[in-house]
C-alpha angles and dihedrals in degrees: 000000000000093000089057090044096056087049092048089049090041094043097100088048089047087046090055084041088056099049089037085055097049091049098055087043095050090038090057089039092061090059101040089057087076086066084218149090133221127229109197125135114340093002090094099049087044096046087048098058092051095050083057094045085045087047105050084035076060104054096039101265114122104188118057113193105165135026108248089148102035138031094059085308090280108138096243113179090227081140108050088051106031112055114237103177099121088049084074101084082044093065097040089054082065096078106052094036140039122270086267100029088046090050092052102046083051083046090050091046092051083045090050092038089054095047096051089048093049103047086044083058115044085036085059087046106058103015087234139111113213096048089055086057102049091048094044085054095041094054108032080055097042102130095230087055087051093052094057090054096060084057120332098088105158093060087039093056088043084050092066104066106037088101098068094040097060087044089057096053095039085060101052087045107037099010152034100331094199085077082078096127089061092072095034087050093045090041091063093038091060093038084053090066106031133358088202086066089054089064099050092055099055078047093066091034094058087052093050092039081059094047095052095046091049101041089039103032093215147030119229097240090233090066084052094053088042084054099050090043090058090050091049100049084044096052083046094058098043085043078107083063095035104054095058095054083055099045104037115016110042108077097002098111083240114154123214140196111319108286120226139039102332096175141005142194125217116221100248094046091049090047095045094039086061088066097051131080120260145045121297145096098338158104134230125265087244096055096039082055100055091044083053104050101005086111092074098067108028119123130184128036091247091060085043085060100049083044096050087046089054097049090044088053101050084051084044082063102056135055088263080093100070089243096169093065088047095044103099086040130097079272105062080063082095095070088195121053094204094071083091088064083080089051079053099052098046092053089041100048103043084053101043087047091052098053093034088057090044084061101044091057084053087065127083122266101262093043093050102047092051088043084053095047093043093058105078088055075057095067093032088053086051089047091059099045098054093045099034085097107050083028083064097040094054086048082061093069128186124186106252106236124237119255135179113260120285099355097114148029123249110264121221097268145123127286122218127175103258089058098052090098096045094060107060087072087072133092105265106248098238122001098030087124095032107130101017119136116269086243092068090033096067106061125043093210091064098051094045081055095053098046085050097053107239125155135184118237103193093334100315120108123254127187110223132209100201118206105218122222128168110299086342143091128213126213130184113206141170127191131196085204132013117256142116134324132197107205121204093232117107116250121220129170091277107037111128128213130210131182112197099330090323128103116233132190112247142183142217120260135231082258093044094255133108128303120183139161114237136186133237113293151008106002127180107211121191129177125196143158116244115180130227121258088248088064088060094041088061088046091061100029076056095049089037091062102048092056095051082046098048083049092049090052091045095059103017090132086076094047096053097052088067104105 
């Protein structure tokens, strides 16, 4: 019986579930009938990463650290400084599905993921039903949202769950500050897929931190503490992400990805690009519309605020903002300007479903009910437009020839599955030199020399046909006198090195890679990552803290009942 009455309380929210669920599968369904993928910009760099994860899955091994299959067979460290986490379910996909039909059942569980966020949020938020379904729908379906999905995964992971971060943080502020967890779990989430991410939230928290403090003139100290707390449990559960930065990053004369403004948007071609088909650097109508007029319905300074932080981030998008000045600042952190365009849709979103959904229970039964059923072909037919151009190039397919490794980089084309293989002996398009030592970095020469495998015996070059191993390359060498060699493999702090079974001290060359002395002969070289113990103290300190959260959650009645 109470089972009955809780279904008969939740069937309105099944019902949106239902319609929510049909939209993201219909949505990831549109773009698996093409039966390809398409490489263009980060796709490379991303689908890289998962064929390294599927691979060491493969041959037993669970943590990946460097990219000794992928990545020109290196040894880049594109896993110890950029979080992978969410490509986990990716890879294992792999071995149930095919390469395309494995990449669009991940992409259905992140669009699900996203629609069930965002419907528990905003559901949270507002206590109602038919706004968390407009928002879910509104923002799931917001064109920039859609373009990250077609290659810029890492953002679109983080995406997902910005939602659930700003509600975390909305609670401890405005709200019941014993939701705290909700901000610290979104936060690592977040951190899990993209530490850019990370920044412009703060961003937008230090603004409404401002805006509370002012409005309000003070801040109860409990909300602070909750705040700190949240902060604390967050930085415990991304310590996994944290520890390699410390141990093999600071100081380490490491590069990362090109600092400063990549790309921009001007105003007018942001605002005419929304209005066009394909993917690309844009929101929704809807969303334009609401930006535009919004102003005539809102209520309520806390729905001002949200209003006034979605119109400064659309601003924030485009060239309006002087980023040219703020380029070579901590600003300048964010590389393209229209990743604030998911902060605006957010903002936007959560306001325009609120007061859509105001004006829907206004109408009479019938209406409403076929305007309610209606809305879900709203988002699918956002989703098509903004996908029917690349939908109709990757119908328009072309073999990808094959290439010696390393040689060239990856064209804009489509994928089948009979190429997949074939592609990863191609130059990645953007983030193929990401995490190289500064020494290699600052000469091309150098790193042309690395992703062809040569190496210098005694001075001479040598070209190399690494065998690749999880998180360790493999070299056969054999020297008429003993003398130095300068391997093609990166070296980081905590690269070993092993000559025939043995370990070896090294050092790091003039390109950042490894430079070892080796005796006459036949000599069996192999050059790995091992960690240091602190890495494995964070895994289970990690590990350690979401189970004491999810018991805290569990059974949170009996804590607050604490005084």
């Amino acid at each position: 019986m109470a089972i009955q009455n809780k279904i008969h309380k939740y069937r309105l929210d099944l019902l949106y579930l239902v319609f929510l669920t049909l939209a993201a599968g219909l949505s990831s369904l549109y773009l698996q009938q093409t039966h390809s993928l398409y490489a263009w910009s980060d796709w490379s760099f991303h689908v890289s990463r998962v064929e390294e994860i599927y691979q060491n899955l493969k041959s037993g091994h669970f943590f990946t650290y460097i990219a000794t299959r992928t990545f020109s067979k290196t040894g880049v460290g594109s896993f110890l400084f950029y979080p992978y986490f969410f490509f986990y379910p990716w890879a294992l996909l792999r071995f149930i599905a095919s390469p395309v039909n494995a990449f669009y059942g991940w992409y259905l569980l992140m669009t699900l993921t996203t629609v069930y966020l965002s419907y528990f949020s905003i559901k949270r938020f507002s206590q109602k039903s038919l706004p968390s379904l407009i928002f879910a729908l509104l923002y799931t379906f917001t064109p920039y949202r859609i373009y990250l999905g077609t290659a810029v995964f890492g953002e679109f992971i983080a995406v997902t769950f910005l939602p659930l971060v700003f509600l975390g943080y909305y609670e401890i502020l405005f709200r019941d500050q014993k939701k705290w967890y909700y901000l610290a779990i979104g936060g690592a989430l977040v951190a899990y897929a993209h530490l850019v991410s990370i920044m412009l939230i703060l961003e937008f928290f230090l603004i409404i931190f401002l805006i509370k403090l002012f409005s309000d003139h003070s801040l109860e100290l409990s909300r602070f503490l909750r705040l700190l707390l949240s902060g604390l449990i967050c930085f415990v559960l991304i310590l996994p992400i944290i520890v390699p930065f410390i141990t093999d990053f600071l100081g380490q004369g490491v590069s990362s990805a090109k600092p400063g403004i990549s790309y921009s948007i001007s105003f007018f071609k942001l605002l005419f690009s929304s209005f066009g088909f394909g993917r690309g650097w844009k929101l929704s109508f809807y969303l334009l519309a609401f930006l535009a007029l919004g102003w005539l319905w809102i209520k309520g300074s806390k729905d001002w605020i949200i209003y006034w932080l979605g119109i400064a981030s659309f601003i924030f998008a485009t060239t309006i903002l002087p980023w040219n000045f703020l380029s070579k600042t901590i600003f300048g952190e964010v590389q393209l300007t229209a990743r604030y365009l998911s902060y605006c849709a957010l903002f936007a979103s959560a306001l325009a479903a609120k007061y859509l959904a105001l004006a829907i229970e206004k109408l009479p039964g019938k209406k409403r009910q076929v305007i309610i059923g209606a809305l879900p072909i709203i988002g699918l037919l956002t989703f098509g437009a903004s996908m029917y151009l690349q939908v109709d190039i990757m119908k328009a397919y072309q073999p990808l020839a094959n290439v010696k490794a390393g040689t060239k980089k990856l064209p804009q084309v489509s994928i089948k599955n009979a190429d997949y293989r074939k592609l990863f002996n191609y130059r990645v398009v953007y983030g193929e030199y990401d995490y190289y030592p500064k020494r290699a970095n600052n000469s091309p020469a150098k790193l042309r020399s690395i992703v062809k495998h040569y190496a210098y015996v005694n001075g001479q070059r040598q070209i190399t046909n690494p065998i690749s191993g999880a998180n360790q390359l493999i070299y056969h060498l054999k020297l008429k006198k003993k003398g130095s060699v300068n391997l093609p493999a990166l070296a980081y702090h905590n690269t070993s090195v092993t000559v025939n079974g043995k370990k070896i001290s090294h050092r790091i060359s003039k390109r950042g890679t490894v430079l070892c002395q080796l005796s006459v002969g036949n000599n069996t070289v192999s050059v790995s990552y091992q960690p240091s113990n602190l890495y494995f103290w964070a895994i289970g300190l990690c590990m350690l803290a979401w189970l004491l959260l999810v018991f805290y959650i569990y059974y949170r009645p009996l804590f607050n009942q604490a005084p």
